[in-house]
Steps between C-alpha positions, in 0.01 A plus 500: 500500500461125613419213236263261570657182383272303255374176676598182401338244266292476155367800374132540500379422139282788342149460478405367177273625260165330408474337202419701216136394457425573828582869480301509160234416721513722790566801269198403234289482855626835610490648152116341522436661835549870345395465166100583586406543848133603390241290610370245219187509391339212630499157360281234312458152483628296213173277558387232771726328742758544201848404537592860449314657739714317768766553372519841422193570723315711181574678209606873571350803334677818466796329448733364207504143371770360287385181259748304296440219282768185612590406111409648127191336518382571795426858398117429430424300829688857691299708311199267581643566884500840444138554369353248807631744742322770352167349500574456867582849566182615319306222665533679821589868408265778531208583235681789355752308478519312180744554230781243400827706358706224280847676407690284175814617402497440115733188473316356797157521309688379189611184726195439725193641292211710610267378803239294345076649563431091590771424674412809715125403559613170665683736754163670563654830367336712239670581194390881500715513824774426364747834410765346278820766473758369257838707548837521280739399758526402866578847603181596334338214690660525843378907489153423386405265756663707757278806384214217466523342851389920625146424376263424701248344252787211485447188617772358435809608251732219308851617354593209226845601430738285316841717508462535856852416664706770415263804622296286801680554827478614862382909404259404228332200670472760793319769304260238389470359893389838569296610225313174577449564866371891354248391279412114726507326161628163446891514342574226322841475277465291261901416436415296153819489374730370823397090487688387747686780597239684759734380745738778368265802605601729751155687610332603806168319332320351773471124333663378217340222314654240229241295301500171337198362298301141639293297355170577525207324724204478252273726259400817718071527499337651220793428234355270215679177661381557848143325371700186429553182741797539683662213358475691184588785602843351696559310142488787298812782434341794613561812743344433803501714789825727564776371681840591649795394736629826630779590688497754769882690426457749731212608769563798725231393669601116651875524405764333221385151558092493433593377157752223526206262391319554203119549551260339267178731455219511235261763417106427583302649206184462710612665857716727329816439707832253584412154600802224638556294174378151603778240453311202307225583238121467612374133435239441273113535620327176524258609231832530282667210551517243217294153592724199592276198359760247625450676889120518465460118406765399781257671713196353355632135442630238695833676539348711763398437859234681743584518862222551737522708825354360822238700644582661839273319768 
């Protein structure tokens, strides 16, 4: 048998492997690509020419949403998040479609509190369609909203779990995805108890939202300080209309990097849906603004001058 001899030179350097990141990636994309292959639902709009619409071109039904509050004390504004969406799922759901099933573990009512009947009225939803479930433990919660997603009265089905980490994962988050796509209700986990740490889930939800509180832009209409002038109102401490900055974690949808910005939204109490939070505050009507005596008699004194415009021959 003859032996090739081995050529001459450097040896060929192996191929080397991509950086660790970068195969997270292509295997959560994969991992994506199998986890429900069932057509969605259909989508809605988060509101008018909202930033979130073109971003994630809709909000989809049928399938699971994660929510996370960014910090401790963002845990109201998420659950504030939380109960928006709904009203936008009923807004355009079907008439025999109306119920609202709210899931609390125990120690995440203890932390958070019950929804309030008010609060919900300024989200145009009706307190009577509102099923609240409180559970013992997550594994109580996580099997009641899976078992609650199957009904087809449900509009929309919230999970506020607080000792979520340790049972949430790839199988679980999958029976939801699919009892969500089942029944065509909105799934929305409400992961109270990971501030900061939503980054840490490993789901096949198909968007994954962390939520930080903003100030707000003014009384909403019909609350007792909405009759006020606006400088008053601007002036005073009071809640005005809702208001986040939300990051978009993870969107199946557009792809890892729709939220590397945070989005600053508010809630329209009148429309009933998401509106772009406007960067400066609304100036002051001109019936509202305070008189300037010192302006008015420059203007009426010698301090000011006319100027006349020649006519056009």
């Amino acid at each position: 048998m003859l032996l090739e001899p081995m050529p001459l030179g450097p040896m060929p350097l192996p191929t080397p492997l991509a950086p660790q990141s970068d195969r997270l990636d292509f295997l959560r994309q994969k991992i994506g690509c199998i986890e429900n292959s069932g057509p969605p639902a259909g989508k809605i709009r988060f509101g008018d020419n909202c930033r979130l619409d073109r971003t994630l071109h809709g909000l989809g039904r049928g399938v699971l949403h994660e929510i996370a509050p960014a910090s401790a004390s963002d845990g109201a504004a998420a659950s504030g998040f939380a109960l928006a969406l709904c009203a936008r799922f009923k807004a355009e759901a079907a008439p025999d479609r109306s119920a609202i099933i709210w899931i609390v573990e125990d120690f995440a009512g203890r932390e958070g509190g019950a929804p309030y009947g008010p609060g919900l009225a300024l989200y145009g939803l009706d307190p009577a369609c509102l099923v609240l479930v409180r559970t013992a433990s997550a594994r109580d919660s996580l099997w009641t909203m899976e078992e609650a997603l199957k009904c087809r009265a449900a509009v929309a089905v919230i999970g506020e779990i607080w000792t979520l980490e340790k049972l949430y994962g790839l199988a679980v988050s999958r029976r939801l995805a699919l009892a969500a796509q089942a029944g065509g209700a909105g799934a929305l986990l409400l992961a109270a108890g990971m501030a900061g740490g939503a980054g840490r889930l490993s789901s096949c939800a198909h968007t994954r939202f962390e939520i930080s509180s903003a100030r707000s832009g003014g009384a909403p209409r019909g609350s007792p300080l909405s009759g006020l002038p606006l400088p008053a109102r601007q002036e005073l401490p009071q809640p005005g209309l809702a208001a986040w900055s939300i990051r978009i974690l993870k969107a199946r949808a557009t792809g890892p990097a729709a939220g590397a910005d945070p989005i600053a939204i508010l809630w329209d109490h009148d429309e009933g849906c998401f509106r772009d939070a406007f960067p400066l505050r609304f100036s002051a009507d001109a019936s509202d603004r305070p008189d300037d005596p010192a302006h008015a008699r420059a203007g009426r004194g010698g301090g000011g001058e006319t100027i006349r415009f020649r006519q056009s021959a």
